[in-house]
NUMAR-953168 format. One line per 10 residues: number of its first residue (from 1); their letters; for each residue x, y negated, z negated of N, C-alpha, C. Coordinates in steps of 0.05 Angstrom, whole numbers. Atoms other than C-alpha are relative to their C-alpha. Example, Ala and Ser with C-alpha at 12.3 -4.5 7.8 and 13.67 -1.06 7.14 Angstrom:
BEGIN
1) AS) 18:24:0:246:90:-156:18:-24:0  -16:24:1:273:21:-143:-15:-22:-14;
This chain:
BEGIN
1) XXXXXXXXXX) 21:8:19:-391:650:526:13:-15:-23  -17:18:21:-339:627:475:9:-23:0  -5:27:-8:-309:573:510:-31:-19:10  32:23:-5:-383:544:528:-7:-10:-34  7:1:28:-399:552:452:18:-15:-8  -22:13:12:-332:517:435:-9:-30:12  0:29:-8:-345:459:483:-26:-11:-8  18:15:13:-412:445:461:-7:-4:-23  -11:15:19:-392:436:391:10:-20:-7  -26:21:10:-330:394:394:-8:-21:18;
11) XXXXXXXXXX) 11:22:-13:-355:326:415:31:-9:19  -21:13:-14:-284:307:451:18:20:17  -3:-25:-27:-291:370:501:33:8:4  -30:-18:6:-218:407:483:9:16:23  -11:-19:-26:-176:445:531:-9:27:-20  4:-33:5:-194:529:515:27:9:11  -18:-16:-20:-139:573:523:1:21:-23  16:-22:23:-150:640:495:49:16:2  -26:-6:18:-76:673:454:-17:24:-4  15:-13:12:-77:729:422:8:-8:-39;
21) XXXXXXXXXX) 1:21:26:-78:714:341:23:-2:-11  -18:4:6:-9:719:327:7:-31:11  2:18:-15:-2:664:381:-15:-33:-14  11:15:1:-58:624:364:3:-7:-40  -20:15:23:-28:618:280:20:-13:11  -27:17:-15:38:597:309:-14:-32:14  11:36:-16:-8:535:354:-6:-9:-29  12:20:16:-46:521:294:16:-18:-19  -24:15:19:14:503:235:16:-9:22  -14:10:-25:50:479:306:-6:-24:0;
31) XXXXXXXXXX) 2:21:-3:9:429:312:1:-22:-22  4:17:23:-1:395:241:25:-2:-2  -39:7:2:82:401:236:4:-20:18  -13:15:-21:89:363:301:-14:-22:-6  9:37:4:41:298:279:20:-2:-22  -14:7:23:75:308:210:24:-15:8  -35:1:2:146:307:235:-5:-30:19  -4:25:-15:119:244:282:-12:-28:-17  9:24:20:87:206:217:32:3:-12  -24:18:24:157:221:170:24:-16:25;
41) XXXXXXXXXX) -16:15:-10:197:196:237:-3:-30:2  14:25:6:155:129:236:19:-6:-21  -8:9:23:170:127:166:34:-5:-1  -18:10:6:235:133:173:20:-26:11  -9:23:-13:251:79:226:-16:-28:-28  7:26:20:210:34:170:25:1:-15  -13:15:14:264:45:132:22:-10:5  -25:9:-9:326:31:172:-15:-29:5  6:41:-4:279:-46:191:0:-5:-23  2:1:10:274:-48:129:30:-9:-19;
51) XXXXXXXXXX) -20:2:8:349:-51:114:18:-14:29  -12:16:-13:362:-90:177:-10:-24:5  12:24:4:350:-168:181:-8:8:33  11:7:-24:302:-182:232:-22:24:6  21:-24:-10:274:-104:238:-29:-5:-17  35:1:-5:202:-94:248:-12:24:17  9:-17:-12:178:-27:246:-17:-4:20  13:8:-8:114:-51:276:4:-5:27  -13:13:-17:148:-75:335:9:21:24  -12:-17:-14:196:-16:347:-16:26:6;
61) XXXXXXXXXX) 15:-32:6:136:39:340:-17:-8:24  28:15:-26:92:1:393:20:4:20  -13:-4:-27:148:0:446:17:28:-1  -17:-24:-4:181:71:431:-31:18:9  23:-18:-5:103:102:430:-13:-17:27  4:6:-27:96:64:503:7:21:18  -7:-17:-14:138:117:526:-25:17:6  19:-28:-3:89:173:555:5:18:-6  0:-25:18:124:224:525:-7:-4:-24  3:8:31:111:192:459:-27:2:-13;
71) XXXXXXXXXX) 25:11:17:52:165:445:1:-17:-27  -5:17:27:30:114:393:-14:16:-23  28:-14:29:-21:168:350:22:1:-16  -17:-5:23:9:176:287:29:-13:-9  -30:9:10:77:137:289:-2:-23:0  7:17:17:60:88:243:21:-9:-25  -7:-2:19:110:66:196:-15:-10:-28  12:1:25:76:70:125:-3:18:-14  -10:-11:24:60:112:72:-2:33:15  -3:-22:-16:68:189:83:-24:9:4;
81) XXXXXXXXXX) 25:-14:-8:17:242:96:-8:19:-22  15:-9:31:-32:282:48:-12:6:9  13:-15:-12:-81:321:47:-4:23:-2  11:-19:-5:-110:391:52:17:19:21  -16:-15:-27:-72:406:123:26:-3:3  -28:4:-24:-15:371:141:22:15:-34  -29:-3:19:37:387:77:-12:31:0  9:-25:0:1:460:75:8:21:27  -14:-17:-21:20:479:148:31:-3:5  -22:-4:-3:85:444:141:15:14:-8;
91) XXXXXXXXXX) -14:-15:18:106:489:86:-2:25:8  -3:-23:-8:76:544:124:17:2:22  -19:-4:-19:118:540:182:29:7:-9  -28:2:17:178:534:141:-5:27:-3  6:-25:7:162:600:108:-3:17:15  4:-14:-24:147:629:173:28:18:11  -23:8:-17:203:611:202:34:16:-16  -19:-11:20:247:634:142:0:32:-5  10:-36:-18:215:696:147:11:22:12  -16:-8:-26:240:710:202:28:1:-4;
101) XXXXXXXXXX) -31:1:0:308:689:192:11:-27:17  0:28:-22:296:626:240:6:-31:-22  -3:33:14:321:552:211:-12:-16:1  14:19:-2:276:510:192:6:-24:-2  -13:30:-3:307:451:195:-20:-30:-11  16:30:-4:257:403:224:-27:1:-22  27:9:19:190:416:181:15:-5:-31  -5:12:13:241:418:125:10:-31:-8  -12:29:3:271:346:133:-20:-13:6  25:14:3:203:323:152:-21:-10:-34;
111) XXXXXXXXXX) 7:3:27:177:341:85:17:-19:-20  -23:18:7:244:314:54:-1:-35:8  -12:34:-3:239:238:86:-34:-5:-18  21:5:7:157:247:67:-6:-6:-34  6:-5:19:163:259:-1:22:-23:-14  -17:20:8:213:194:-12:-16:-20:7  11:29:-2:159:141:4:-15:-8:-14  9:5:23:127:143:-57:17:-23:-20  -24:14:12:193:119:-90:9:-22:8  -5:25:-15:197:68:-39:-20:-22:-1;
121) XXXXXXXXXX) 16:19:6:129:35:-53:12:-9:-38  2:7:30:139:40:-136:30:-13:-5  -23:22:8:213:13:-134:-6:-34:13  -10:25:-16:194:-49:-89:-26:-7:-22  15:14:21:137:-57:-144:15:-17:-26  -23:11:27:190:-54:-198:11:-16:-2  -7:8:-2:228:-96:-168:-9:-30:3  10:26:-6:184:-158:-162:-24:-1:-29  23:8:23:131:-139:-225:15:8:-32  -9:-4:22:153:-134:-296:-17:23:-20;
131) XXXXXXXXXX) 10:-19:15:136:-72:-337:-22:-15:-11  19:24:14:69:-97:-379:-26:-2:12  21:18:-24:37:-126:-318:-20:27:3  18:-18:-5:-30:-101:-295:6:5:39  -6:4:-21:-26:-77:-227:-19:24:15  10:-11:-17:-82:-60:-176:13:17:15  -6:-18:-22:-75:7:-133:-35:3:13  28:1:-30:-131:2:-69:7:22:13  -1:-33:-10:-143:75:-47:5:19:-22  -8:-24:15:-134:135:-77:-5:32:18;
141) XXXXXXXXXX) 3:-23:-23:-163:185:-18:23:3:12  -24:-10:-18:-114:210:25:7:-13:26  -10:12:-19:-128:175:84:-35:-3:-5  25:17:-1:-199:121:96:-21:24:1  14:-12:-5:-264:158:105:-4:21:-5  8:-28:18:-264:213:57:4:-9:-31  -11:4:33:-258:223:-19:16:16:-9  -13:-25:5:-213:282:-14:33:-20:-10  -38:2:13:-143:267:-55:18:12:-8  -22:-19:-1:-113:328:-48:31:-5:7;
151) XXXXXXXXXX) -24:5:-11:-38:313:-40:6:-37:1  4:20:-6:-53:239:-41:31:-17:-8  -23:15:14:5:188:-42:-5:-24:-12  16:19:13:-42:141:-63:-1:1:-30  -2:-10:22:-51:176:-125:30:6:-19  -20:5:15:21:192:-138:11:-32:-3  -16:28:15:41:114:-137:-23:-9:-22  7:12:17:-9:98:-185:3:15:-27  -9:-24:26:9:162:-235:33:-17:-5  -32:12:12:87:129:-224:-1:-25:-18;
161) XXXXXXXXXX) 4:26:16:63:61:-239:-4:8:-24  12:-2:31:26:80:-304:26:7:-11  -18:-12:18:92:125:-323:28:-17:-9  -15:13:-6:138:68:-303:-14:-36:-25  4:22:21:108:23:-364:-27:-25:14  17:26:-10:49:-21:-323:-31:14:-6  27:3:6:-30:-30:-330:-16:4:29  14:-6:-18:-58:11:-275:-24:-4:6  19:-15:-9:-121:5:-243:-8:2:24  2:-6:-19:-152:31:-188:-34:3:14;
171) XXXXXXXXXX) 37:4:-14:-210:18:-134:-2:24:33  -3:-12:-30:-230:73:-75:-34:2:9  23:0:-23:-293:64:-27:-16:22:-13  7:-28:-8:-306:139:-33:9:24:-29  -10:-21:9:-259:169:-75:4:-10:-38  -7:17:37:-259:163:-164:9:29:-21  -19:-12:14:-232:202:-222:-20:30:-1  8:-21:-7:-280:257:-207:15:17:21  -9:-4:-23:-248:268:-142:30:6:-5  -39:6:3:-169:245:-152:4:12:-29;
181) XXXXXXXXXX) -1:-14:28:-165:307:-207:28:1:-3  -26:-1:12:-92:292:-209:10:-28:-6  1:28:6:-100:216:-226:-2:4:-31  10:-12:32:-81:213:-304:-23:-13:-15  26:8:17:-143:208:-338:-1:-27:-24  2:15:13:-124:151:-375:-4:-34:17  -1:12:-22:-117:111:-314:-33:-13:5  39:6:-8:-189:67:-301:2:-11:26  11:2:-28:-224:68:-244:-15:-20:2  10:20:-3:-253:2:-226:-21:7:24;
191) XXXXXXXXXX) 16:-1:-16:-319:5:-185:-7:-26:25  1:24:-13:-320:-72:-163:27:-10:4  -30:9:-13:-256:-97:-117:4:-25:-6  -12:28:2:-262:-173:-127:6:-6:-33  -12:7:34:-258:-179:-215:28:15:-4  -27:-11:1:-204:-121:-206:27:-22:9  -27:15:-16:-158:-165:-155:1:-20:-19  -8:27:21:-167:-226:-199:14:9:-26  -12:-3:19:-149:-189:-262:27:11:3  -18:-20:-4:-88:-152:-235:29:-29:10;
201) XXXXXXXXXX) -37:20:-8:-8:-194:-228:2:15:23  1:-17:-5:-4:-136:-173:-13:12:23  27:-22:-22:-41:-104:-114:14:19:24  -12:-12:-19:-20:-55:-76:-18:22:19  16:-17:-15:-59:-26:-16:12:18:4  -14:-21:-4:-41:42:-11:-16:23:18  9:-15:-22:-91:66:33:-12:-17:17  10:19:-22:-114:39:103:-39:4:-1  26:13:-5:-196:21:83:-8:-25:13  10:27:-18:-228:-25:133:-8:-13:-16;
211) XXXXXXXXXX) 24:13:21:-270:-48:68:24:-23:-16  -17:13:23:-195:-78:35:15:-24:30  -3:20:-16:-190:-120:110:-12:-22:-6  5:21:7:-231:-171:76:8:-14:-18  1:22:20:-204:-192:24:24:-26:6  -5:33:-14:-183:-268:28:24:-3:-10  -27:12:12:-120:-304:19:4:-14:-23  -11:6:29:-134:-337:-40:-8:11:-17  3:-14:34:-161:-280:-85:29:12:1  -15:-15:7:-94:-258:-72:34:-31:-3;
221) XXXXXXXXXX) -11:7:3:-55:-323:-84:16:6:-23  -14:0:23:3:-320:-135:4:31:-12  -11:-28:8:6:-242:-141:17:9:21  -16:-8:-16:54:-198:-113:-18:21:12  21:-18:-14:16:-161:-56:18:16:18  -19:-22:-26:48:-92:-17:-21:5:8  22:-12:-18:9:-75:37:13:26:19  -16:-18:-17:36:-14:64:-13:11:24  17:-10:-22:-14:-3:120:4:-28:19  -3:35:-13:-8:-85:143:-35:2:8;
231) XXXXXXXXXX) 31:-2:-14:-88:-85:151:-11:-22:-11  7:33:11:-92:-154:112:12:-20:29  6:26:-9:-98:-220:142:34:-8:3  -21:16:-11:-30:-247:182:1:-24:-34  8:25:12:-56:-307:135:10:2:-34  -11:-1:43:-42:-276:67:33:14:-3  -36:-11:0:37:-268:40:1:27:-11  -3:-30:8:46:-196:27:25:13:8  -33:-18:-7:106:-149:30:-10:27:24  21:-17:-13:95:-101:90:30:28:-5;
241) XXXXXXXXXX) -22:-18:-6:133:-33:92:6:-1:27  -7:6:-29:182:-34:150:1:-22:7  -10:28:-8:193:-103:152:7:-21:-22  -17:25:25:226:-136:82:7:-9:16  -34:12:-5:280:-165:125:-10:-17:27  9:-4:-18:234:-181:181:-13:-33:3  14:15:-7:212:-262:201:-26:2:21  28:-11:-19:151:-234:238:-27:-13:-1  28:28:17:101:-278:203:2:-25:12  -8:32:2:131:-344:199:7:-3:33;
251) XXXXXXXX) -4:8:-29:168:-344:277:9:6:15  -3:-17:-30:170:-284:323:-9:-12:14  21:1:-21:162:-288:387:0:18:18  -8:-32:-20:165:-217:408:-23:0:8  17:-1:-11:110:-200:444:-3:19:28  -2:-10:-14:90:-156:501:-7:-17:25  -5:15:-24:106:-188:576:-30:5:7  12:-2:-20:50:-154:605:-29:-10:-3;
């Protein structure tokens, strides 16, 4: 009766397999550690293309998640993970695991590469905008399709920006300073996307909204634009994570044979 009740709930009809509850904790933080540890590995191949001419995460994440052991879900190089679940079970496994007396190794170095890509969006800001400047942050949820910004890294690069001497502001679909209660209150929340982009030296998408796929190539001429998701327009010049070093634009011709 349970498994009928389970499957006609979950619209994408789940395998059942009944544990007993010691078991079935162990699956549950099991599984949010194992996407985690396969988003900070993404991340971290972004950053070795990133320090090699020519690499292109993009590239190398599409033909390693070909493999069938792999898969492409989640190994994405871009920004880390956030959230409610995933940094909450990674920490619980750890703790588990420590517990015990068992080495956590992997959920700790997962957390460890995750919690360095913050620093990697706000230095490549630094590095191209001058203290002063105003500088759009797009997102602030944790990930598209909610307003939850629990954990958000959205939120920490625009708290670094502001602390790092610049003129933050910030636009989310969903999510605003009601919501992102760890966004500093001094920080303004812009309701309309196109006066923001124009007023901003600056833009940095920091979360993947389908709603920030439109905007055009020339509201964003002459600013410096990071797109750390790549969900803009081939057409517009932007910095992508995982591929500084990377002619991928201008005249790849990688491509898949088949």
């Amino acid at each position: 009766l349970a498994e009928r009740n389970a499957l006609s709930v979950v619209k994408n009809q789940p395998a059942v397999q009944r544990m007993n509850l010691v078991n079935a904790e162990i699956t549950k933080i099991s599984i949010n550690t194992f996407v985690t540890t396969k988003i900070s590995f993404a991340n971290m191949l972004a950053e070795i293309c990133d320090h090699m001419p020519g690499g292109n995460v993009d590239v190398v994440t599409q033909a390693v998640g070909s493999d069938s052991r792999i898969g492409t879900k989640y190994l994405k190089g871009a920004l880390g993970y956030g959230g409610p679940c995933f940094p909450r079970d990674n920490v619980a496994l750890t703790r588990l695991a420590e517990s015990l007396g068992v080495d956590a190794a992997l959920p700790r170095a997962t957390d460890s590469v995750n919690d360095r890509q913050v620093a990697r969006v706000v230095n490549l800001v630094t590095e191209h905008v001058q203290p002063g400047e105003t500088i759009a942050v797009l997102g602030l949820a944790y990930k598209p399709d909610t307003p939850v910004c629990e954990r958000s890294q959205s939120v920490d690069i625009a708290n670094e920006l502001f602390q790092a001497g610049y003129t933050v502001l910030v636009h989310d679909p969903q999510a605003d300073a009601a919501s992102a209660l760890d966004l500093n209150p001094i920080i303004e929340h812009a309701t309309d996307l196109d006066p923001l982009i124009e007023s901003a030296t600056a833009v940095v998408i920091a979360t993947a909204w389908p709603q920030f796929q439109s905007i055009r190539a020339d509201q964003l001429r002459g600013k410096f634009v990071l797109d750390a998701w790549g969900i803009l327009s081939d057409q517009v010049s932007a910095v992508r994570l995982g591929r500084l070093q990377s002619d991928f634009h201008a005249q790849s011709k990688e491509g898949s044979l088949v």
